[in-house]
N, C-alpha and C positions, 0 to 999 in steps of 0.2 A: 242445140237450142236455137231458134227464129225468134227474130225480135223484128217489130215493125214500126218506124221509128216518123215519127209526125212533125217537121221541122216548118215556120214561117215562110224561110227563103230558102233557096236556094245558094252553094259551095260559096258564093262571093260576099255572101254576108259573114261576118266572125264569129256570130252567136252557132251557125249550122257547122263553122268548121271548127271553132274551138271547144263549144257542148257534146257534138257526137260523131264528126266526120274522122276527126284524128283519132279517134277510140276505135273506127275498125279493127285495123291491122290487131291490136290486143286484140279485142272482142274475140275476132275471128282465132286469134292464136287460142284463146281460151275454148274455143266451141264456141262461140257464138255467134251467128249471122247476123246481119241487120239489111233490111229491105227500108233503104231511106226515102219517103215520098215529101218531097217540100211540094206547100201551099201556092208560093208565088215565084214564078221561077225568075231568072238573072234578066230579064226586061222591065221586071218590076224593083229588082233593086238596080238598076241600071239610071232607070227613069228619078230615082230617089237623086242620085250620085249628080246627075245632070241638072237638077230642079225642073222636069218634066213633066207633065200628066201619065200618069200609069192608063192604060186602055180598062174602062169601065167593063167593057163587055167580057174582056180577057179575065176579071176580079171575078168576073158570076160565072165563068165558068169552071176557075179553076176550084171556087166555092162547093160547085154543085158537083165536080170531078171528087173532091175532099169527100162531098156526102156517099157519093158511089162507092168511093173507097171501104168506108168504115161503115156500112151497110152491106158489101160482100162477106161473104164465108170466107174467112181465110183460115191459114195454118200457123199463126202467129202463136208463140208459146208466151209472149210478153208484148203490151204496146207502149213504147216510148211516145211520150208527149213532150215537145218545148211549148212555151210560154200559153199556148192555148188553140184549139182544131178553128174557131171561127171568129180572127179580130172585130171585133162590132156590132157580132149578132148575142142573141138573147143565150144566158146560160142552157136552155135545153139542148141547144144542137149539143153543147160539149156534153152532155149526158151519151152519145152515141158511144163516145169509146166504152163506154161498158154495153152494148149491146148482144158482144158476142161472148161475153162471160171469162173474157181473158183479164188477167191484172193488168192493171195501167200502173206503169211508172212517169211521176209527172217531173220536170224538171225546168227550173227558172234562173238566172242570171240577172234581172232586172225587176223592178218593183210596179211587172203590167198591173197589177190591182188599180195602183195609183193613177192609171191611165183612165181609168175611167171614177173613181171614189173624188180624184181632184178636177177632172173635166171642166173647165168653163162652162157647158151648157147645160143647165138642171135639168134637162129631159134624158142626157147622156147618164148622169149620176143619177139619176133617178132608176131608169130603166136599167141599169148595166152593173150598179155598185153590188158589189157580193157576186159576181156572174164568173168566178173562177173558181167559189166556195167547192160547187156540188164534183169538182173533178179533184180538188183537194179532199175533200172528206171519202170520197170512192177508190182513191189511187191504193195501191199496195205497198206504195212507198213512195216520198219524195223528194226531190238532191236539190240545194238550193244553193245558189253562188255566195251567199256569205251570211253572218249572221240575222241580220235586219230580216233579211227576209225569211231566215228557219225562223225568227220569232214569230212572222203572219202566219208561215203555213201550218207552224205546233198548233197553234188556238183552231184549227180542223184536222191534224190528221197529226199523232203519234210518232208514226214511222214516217218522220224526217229527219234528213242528215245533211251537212254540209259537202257537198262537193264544189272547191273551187274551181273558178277558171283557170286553166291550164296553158302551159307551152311545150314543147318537145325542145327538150334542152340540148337534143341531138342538134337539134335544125337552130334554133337560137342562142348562139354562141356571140361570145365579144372577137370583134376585130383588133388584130393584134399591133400594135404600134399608136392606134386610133391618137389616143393623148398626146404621143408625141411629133406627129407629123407635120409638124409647123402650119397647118393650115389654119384658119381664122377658128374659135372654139363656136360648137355649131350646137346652138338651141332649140331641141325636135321635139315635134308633137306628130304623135296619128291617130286619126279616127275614121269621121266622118263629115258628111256635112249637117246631119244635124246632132251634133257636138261642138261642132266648131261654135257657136254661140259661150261657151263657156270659155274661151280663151280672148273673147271679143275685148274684154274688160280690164284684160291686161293687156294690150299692144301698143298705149301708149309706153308702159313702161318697155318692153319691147320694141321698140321704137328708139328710144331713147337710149337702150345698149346696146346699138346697133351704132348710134352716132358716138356714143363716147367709148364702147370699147371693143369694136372692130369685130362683134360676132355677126355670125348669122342665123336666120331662123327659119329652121323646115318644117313646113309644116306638110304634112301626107295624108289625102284625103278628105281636106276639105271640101276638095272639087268648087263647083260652084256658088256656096256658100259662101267663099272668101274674095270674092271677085272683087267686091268693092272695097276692101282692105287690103287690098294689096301697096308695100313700101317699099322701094329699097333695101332690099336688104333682106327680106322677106322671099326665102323661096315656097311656093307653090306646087306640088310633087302631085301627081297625080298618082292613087293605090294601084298596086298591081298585086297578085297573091304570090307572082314567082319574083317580083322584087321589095318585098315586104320585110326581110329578116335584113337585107342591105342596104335598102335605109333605113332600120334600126339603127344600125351600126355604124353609119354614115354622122352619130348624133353623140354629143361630147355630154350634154346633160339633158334630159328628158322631165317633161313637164304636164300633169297634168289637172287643172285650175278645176274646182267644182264651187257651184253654188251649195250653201245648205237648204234644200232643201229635200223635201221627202225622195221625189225622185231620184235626187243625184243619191242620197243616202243608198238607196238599194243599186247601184252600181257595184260591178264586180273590180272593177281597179286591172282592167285586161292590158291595157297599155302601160302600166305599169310594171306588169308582168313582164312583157314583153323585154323595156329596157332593162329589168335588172338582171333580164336570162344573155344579154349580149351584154353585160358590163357595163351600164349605163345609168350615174348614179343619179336622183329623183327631186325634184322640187314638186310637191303634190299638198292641195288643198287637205285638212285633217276633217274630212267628210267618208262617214261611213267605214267602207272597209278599209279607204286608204290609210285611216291611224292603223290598222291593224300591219299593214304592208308595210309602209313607211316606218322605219327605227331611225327616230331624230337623232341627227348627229352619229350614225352609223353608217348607212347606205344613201342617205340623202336628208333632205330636210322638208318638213311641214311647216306649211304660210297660209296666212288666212291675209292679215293686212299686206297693200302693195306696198308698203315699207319691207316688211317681214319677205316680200318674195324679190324685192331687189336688192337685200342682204342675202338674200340663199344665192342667187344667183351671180350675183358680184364675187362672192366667195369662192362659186365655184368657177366662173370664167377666170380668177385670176390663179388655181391653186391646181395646177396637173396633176401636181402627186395626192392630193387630198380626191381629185375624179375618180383616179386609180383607184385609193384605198376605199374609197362609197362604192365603186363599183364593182371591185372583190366581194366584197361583201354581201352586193345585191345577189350576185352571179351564185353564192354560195344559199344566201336564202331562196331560190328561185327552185334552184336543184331539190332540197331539203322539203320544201312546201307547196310550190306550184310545179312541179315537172308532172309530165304524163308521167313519166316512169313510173315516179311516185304514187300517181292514184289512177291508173288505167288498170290496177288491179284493184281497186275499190269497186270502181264503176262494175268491174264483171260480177263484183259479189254479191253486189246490191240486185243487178238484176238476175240471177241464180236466187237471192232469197226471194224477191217479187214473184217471180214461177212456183217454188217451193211453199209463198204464204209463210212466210219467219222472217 
């Protein structure tokens, strides 16, 4: 079985390696191939990372390459879509993926409707809201990062299911001794740089236990987003994908801050994933999926007020064996609900009924 799979970015973005790059090796074990064509390759998320201009000219053509694509004859037995074939442009191009009569499997992680339904610019919402409907109602099926978002894409398409965001529990493990090696207790964030906005808001507090209780704070991936934030005390990591599981691990309690608001709601909670699959227990906003993740007082704690998150965290800087026992915990939920292991044989099944129409 071929399956031809439609991704935004290119390997360096998380959404192309945690939605369907780490699914090969299964896929393939299962029969199933995947012939991956990402939209905008590693200079455009490169250019994100740096705060750069992306080359206008390089957008139109990898645009009109996209059109070529899915306007050839192909032999694809299934087409994989992530988030949408044409950021910007009017729903009909994304009518192409059914041009060649193969099912579309559509799949999301993030609440893109809202990119354009909340837009600032009434001619963007205007022109654009509903522009992801007509590949929801056409798909054969489709896998959504968490509930929020299987509730949009039910109200167009039936055959939708949850597939979360995932980690390979192989490759995400806890570092062993971490809590007890006398080194200062180290408060880790990763992402992005446009994420980073969401942790802005607490650095005073961050800040502040940095000078009264001797931690530090890593944050991975800001890149140039955090340029002008920067404190003492404050490390600045720049992502790498082959040092990404060891600064995980490098982090004594793992943090991640959301706004309520719609967008953040359809967040997949990936980085949270991330620390509970290396033993690293959680202080996280209770936005979205993260109440689902988060077990108050199990594996870590949920804070909305900065009272509330400089008790979670005071708590946890002073209390190793309480890290530990959050962090067992996470390690065990992780396994259980977010491992590939666990659903890299869903993914095959889903796209075996997509082929099949069931």
């Amino acid at each position: 079985m071929k399956v031809q799979a439609f991704t935004k970015y290119g390997r360096s973005a998380a959404s192309t390696r945690q939605r369907l790059l780490q699914y090969i090796p299964s896929l393939a074990a299962a029969g199933i191939s995947v012939d991956y064509r990402p939209l905008l390759g590693e200079e455009y998320v490169r250019s994100i990372a740096t705060g750069g201009r992306a080359s206008r000219l390089a957008i139109a053509r990898a645009y009109a390459a996209r059109i070529r694509t899915l306007a050839a004859r192909g032999d694809a037995d299934v087409l994989w879509v992530y988030a949408e074939l044409f950021p910007y442009l009017p729903s009909g191009l994304e009518r192409l993926a059914f041009r060649r009569g193969v099912p579309v499997v559509y799949d999301f992680d993030d609440a893109f409707f809202h990119q354009y339904d909340d837009h600032p610019h009434p001619l963007v919402r205007r022109a654009l809201r509903g522009k992801l409907e007509p590949l929801l109602r056409g798909a054969a099926a489709v896998a959504c990062g968490n509930d929020y978002l299987q509730d949009y894409a039910k109200r167009f398409n039936p055959r939708t299911t949850i597939l979360p965001t995932v980690v390979d529990t192989d490759s995400y493990r806890p570092a062993p001794g971490r809590a007890d090696d006398g080194a200062p207790v180290a408060i880790g964030w990763i992402g992005s740089p446009t994420t980073w906005s969401y942790v802005r808001p607490l650095l005073p507090l961050l800040r502040e236990l940095v000078r009264s209780r001797g931690v530090v704070i890593r944050a991975v991936g800001a890149g140039s987003a955090a340029a002008d934030d920067a404190f003492p005390g404050l490390e600045l990591i720049d992502w790498t994908e082959a040092g990404e599981v060891a600064q995980v691990q490098r982090m004594d309690v793992g943090i991640m801050p959301l706004p309520d608001e719609r967008w953040a709601r359809g967040k997949s909670g990936y980085k949270l994933i991330q620390y509970m699959a290396c033993g690293v227990p959680l202080v996280a906003s209770p936005v979205g999926v993260n109440r689902e993740i988060v077990a108050h007082g199990a594996n870590g704690f949920a804070a909305t007020t900065v009272e509330e998150w400089r008790d979670a965290l005071t708590r946890l800087i002073a209390d190793a064996p309480l890290r530990r026992t959050f962090g067992a915990a996470g390690r065990r939920r992780a396994e259980e609900r977010y491992s590939l292991r666990a659903h890299a044989p869903r993914l095959a099944t889903l796209l075996r009924s997509a082929r099949l129409g069931v």
